[in-house]
Each structure stands twice: as structure tokens, then as C-alpha cells.
PyMOL CGO cylinders between C-alpha atoms (Angstrom):
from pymol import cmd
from pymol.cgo import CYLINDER

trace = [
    CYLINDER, -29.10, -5.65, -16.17, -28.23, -9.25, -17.55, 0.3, 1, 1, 1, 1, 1, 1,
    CYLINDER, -28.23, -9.25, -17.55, -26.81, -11.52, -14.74, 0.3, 1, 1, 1, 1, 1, 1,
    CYLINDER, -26.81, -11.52, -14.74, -23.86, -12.58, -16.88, 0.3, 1, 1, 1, 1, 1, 1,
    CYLINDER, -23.86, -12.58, -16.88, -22.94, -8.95, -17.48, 0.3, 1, 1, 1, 1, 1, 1,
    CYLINDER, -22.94, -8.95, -17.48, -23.33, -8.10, -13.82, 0.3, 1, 1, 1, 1, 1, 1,
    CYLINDER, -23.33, -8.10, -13.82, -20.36, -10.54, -13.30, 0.3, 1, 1, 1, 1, 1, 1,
    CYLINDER, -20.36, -10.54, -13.30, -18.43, -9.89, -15.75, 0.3, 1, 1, 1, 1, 1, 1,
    CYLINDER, -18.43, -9.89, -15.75, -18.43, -6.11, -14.50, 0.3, 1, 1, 1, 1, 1, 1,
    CYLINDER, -18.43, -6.11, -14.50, -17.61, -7.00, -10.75, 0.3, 1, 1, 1, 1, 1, 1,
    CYLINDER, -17.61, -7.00, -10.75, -14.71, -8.86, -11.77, 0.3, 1, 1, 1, 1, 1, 1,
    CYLINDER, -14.71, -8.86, -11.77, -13.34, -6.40, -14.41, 0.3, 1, 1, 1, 1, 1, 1,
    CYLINDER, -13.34, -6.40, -14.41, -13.53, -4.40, -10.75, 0.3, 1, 1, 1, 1, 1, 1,
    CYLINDER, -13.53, -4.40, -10.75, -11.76, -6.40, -9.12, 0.3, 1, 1, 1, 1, 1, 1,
    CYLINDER, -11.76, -6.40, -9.12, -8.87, -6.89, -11.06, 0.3, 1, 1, 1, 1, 1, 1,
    CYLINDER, -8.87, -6.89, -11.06, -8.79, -3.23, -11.74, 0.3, 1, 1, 1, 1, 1, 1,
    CYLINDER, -8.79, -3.23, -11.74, -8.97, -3.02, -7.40, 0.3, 1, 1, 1, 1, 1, 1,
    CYLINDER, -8.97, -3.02, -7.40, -6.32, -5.75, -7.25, 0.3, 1, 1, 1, 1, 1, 1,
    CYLINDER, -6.32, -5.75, -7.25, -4.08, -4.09, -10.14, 0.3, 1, 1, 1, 1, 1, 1,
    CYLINDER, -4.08, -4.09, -10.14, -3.51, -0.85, -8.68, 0.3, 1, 1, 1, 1, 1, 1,
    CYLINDER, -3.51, -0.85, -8.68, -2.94, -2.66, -5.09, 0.3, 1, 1, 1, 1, 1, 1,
    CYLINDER, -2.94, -2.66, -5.09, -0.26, -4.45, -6.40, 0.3, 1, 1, 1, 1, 1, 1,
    CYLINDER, -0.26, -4.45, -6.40, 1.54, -1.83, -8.28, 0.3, 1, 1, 1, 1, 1, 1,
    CYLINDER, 1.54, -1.83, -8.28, 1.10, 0.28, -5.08, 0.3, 1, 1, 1, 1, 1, 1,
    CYLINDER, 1.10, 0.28, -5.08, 2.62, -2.86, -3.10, 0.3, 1, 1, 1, 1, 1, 1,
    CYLINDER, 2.62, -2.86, -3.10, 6.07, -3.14, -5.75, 0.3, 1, 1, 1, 1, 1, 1,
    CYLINDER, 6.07, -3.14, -5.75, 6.09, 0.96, -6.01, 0.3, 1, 1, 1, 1, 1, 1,
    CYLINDER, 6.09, 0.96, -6.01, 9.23, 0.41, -3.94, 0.3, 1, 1, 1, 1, 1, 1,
    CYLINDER, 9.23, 0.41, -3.94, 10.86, -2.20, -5.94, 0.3, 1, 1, 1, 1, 1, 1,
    CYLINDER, 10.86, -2.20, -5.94, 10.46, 0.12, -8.63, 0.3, 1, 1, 1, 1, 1, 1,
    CYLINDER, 10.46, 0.12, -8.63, 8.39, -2.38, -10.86, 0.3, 1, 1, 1, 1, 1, 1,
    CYLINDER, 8.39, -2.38, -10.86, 4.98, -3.42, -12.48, 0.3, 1, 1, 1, 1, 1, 1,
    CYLINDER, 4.98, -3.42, -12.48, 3.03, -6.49, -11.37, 0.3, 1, 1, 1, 1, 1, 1,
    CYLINDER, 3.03, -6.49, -11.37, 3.60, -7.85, -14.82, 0.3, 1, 1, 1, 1, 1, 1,
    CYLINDER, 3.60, -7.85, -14.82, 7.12, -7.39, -14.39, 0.3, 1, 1, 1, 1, 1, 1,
    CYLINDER, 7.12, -7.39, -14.39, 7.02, -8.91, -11.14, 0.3, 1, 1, 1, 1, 1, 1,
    CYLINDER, 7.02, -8.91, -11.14, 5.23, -12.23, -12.60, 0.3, 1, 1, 1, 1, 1, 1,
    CYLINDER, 5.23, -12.23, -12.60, 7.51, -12.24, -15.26, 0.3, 1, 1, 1, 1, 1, 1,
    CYLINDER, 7.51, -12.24, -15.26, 10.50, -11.91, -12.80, 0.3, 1, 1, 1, 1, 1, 1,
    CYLINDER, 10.50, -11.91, -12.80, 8.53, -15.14, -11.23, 0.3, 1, 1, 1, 1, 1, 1,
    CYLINDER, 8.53, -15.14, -11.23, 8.24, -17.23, -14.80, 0.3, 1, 1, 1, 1, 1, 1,
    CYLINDER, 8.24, -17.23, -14.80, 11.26, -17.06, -15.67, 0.3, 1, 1, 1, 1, 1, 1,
    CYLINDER, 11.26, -17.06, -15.67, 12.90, -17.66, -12.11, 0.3, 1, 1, 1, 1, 1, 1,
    CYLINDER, 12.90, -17.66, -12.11, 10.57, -21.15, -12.25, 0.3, 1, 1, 1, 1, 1, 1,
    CYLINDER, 10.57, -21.15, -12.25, 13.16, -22.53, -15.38, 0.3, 1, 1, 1, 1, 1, 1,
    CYLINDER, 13.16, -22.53, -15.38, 13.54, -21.63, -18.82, 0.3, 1, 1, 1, 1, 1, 1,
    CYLINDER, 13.54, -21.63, -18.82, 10.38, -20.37, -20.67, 0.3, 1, 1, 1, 1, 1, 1,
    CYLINDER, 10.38, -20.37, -20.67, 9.98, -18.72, -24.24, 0.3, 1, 1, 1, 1, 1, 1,
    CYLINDER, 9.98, -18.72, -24.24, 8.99, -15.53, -25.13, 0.3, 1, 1, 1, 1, 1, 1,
    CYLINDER, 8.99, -15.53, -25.13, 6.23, -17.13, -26.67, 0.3, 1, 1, 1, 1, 1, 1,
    CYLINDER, 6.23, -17.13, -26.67, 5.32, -18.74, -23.39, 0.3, 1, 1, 1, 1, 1, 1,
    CYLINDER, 5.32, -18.74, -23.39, 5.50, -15.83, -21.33, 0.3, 1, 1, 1, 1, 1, 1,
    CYLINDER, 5.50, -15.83, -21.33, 3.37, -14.02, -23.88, 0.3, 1, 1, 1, 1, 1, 1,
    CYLINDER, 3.37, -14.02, -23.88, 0.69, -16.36, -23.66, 0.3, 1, 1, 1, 1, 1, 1,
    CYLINDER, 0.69, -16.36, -23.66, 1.11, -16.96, -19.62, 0.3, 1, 1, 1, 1, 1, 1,
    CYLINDER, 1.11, -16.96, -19.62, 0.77, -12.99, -18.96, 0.3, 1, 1, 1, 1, 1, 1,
    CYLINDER, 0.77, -12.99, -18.96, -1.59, -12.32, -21.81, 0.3, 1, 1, 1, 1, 1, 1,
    CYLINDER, -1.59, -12.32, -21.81, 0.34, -9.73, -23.71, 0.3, 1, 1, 1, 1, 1, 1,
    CYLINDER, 0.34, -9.73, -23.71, 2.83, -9.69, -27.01, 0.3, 1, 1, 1, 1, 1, 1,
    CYLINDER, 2.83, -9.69, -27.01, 6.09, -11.03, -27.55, 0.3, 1, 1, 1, 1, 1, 1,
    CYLINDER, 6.09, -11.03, -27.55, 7.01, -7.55, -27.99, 0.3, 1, 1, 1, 1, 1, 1,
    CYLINDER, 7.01, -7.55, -27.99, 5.62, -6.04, -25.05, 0.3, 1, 1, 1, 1, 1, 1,
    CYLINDER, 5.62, -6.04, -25.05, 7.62, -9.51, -23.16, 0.3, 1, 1, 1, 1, 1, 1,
    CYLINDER, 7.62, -9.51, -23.16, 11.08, -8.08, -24.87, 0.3, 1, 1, 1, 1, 1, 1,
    CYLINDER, 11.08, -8.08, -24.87, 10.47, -4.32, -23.74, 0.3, 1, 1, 1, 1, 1, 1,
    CYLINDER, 10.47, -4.32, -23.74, 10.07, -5.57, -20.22, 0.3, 1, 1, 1, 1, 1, 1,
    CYLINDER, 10.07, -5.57, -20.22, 13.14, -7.99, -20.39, 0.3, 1, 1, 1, 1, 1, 1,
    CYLINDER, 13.14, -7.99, -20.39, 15.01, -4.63, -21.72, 0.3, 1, 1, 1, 1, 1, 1,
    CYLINDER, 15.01, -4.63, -21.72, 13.63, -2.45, -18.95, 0.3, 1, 1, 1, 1, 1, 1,
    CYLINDER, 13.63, -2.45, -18.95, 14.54, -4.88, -16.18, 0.3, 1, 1, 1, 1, 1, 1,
    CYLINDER, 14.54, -4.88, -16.18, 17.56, -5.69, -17.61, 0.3, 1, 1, 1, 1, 1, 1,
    CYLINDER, 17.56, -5.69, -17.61, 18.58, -2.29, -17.25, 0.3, 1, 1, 1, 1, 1, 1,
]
cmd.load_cgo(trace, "trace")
């Protein structure tokens, strides 16, 4: 197998490994990791949807159903 592809494949691995560790390690707070970081941007100052779409790598949409969920 190509080198390049060998690493890309460990570290889809490991972010699946570390992904499931964290939601394991909020299960109690009741939250995602992605909710958590956003909980963490926007606690840092003011940012725009747009920004925290970019900064977690998701839509401005899927920002605005989290802000809704946690909000509740």
C-alpha cells in the first residue's frame, strides 16, 4: 500500500479513537465534543456563525442546530 495512504488511514483512526473517547468523556455533561468546542469558541469572545463553521469544519446550519440544542 502507498505510504501516503498508509497515513492518511492511521490518522482517520485516530481521530475516529479520539472521537468516541471524548464523547464517552462528556457522556455525563450530556454533550458532543463539537458542542463542547463550540461551548469553548464562543466562551473565548464573540465569533460568527461563519467563524465557528469554518473553525469546527461543519455548516452554518449544523452551528445554529447546536446553538438551539444547547440553548435548550
Amino acid at each position: 500500500m502507498d505510504p501516503s495512504l498508509c497515513l492518511c488511514n492511521a490518522i482517520k483512526n485516530a481521530a475516529g479513537s479520539l472521537d468516541k473517547q471524548l464523547n464517552a468523556s462528556l457522556a455525563g455533561l450530556d454533550i458532543s465534543h463539537c458542542q463542547a468546542m463550540l461551548i469553548l469558541m464562543v466562551g473565548e469572545g464573540s465569533a460568527s456563525v461563519s467563524d465557528l463553521s469554518k473553525a469546527l469544519c461543519c455548516s452554518c446550519g449544523n452551528v445554529s442546530q447546536m446553538v438551539d440544542v444547547l440553548e435548550r
